[in-house]
C-alpha positions as a printed NumPy array, in Angstrom:
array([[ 25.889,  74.554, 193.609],
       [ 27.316,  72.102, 190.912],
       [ 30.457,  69.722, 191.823],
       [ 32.5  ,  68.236, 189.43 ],
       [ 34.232,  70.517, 186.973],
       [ 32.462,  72.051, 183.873],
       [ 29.581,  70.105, 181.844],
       [ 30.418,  68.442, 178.655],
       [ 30.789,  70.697, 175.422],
       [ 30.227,  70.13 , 172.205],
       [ 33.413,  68.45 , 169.991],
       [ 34.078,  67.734, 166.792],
       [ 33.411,  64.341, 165.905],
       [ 35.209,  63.917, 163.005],
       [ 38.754,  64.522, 164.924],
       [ 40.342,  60.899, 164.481],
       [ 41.85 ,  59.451, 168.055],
       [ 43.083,  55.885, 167.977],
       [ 41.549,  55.355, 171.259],
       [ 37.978,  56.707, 170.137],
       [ 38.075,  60.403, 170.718],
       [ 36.851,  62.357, 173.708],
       [ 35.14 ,  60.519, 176.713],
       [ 34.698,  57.456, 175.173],
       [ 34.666,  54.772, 177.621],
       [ 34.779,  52.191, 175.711],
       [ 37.215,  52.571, 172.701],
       [ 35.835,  50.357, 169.093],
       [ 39.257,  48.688, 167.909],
       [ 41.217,  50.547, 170.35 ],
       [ 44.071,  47.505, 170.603],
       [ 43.731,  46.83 , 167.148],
       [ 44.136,  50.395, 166.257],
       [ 46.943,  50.617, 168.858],
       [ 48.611,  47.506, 166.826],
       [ 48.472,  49.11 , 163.498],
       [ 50.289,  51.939, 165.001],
       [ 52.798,  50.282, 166.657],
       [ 53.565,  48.515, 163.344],
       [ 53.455,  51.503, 161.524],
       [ 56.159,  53.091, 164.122],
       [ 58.255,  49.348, 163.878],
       [ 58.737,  49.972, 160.283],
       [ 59.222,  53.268, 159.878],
       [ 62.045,  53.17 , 162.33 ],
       [ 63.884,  50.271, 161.007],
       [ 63.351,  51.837, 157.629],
       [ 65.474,  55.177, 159.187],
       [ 67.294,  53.292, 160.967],
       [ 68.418,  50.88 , 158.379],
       [ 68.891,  53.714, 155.575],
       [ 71.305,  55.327, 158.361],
       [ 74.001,  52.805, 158.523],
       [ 74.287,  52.627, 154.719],
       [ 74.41 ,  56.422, 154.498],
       [ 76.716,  56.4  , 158.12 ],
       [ 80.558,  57.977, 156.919],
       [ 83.569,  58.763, 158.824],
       [ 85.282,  62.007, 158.385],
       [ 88.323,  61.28 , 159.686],
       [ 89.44 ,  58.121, 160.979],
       [ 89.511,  57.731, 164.53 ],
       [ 92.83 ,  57.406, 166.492],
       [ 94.196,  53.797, 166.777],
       [ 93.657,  53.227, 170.448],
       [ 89.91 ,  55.038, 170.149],
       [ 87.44 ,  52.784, 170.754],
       [ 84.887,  51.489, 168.109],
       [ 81.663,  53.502, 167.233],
       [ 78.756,  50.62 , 168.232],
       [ 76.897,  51.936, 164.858],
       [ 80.044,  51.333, 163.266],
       [ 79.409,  47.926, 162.945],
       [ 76.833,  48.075, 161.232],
       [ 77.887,  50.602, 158.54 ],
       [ 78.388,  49.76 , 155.295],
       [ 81.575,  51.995, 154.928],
       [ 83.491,  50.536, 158.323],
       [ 86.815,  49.203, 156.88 ],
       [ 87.027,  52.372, 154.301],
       [ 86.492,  55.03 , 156.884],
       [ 88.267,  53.378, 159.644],
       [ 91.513,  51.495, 158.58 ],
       [ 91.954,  50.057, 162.21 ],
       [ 88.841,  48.55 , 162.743],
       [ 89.662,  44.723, 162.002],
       [ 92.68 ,  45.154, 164.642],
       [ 90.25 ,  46.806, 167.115],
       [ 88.136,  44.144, 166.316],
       [ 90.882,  40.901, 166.639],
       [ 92.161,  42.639, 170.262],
       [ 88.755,  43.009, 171.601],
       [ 88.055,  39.082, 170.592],
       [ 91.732,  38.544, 172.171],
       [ 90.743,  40.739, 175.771],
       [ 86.991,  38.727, 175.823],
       [ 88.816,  35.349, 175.984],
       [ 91.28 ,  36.411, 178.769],
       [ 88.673,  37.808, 180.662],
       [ 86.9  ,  34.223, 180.234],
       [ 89.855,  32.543, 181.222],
       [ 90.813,  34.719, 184.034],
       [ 87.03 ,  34.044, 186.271],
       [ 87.366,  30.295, 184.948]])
């Protein structure tokens, strides 16, 4: 009677895992490999990321008393696509510093 699950089988070796592949116990350059990746992800998401707000458009404009879009911010279209956004802007600076002076 054999315990512990099935034996080992044969795998292909030249399958490429970050970590070293299967049962490797000790991975060769696994944090370094693990860095390069993480990199790789950094960069590719900022790169989507920043390509989005330049490419980021308004349809219509939202209502007046609609809150801002966060991303909106950051687009490179705000005051075209959303005529009310520097007064949204000015009364949010305006509700911030009452708050402030309201707790102080």
């Amino acid at each position: 009677m054999k315990l512990g699950g099935t034996p080992r089988f044969p795998y292909p070796k030249t399958i490429y895992y970050f970590s070293g592949g299967y049962w490797n116990n000790k991975p060769y350059n696994c944090q370094r490999n693990g860095f390069i990746v993480q990199c790789l992800l950094a960069a590719t998401l900022t790169t989507v990321f920043y390509i989005s707000t330049r490419l980021e458009r308004r349809v219509t404009p939202p209502h007046k008393d609609a809150h801002t879009v966060p991303t909106q911010a950051l687009s490179k279209h705000k005051l075209e696509d959303d005529p009310y956004y520097l007064i949204r802007k000015e009364q949010k600076k305006i509700e911030k510093k009452q708050h402030q002076s309201a707790h102080h």
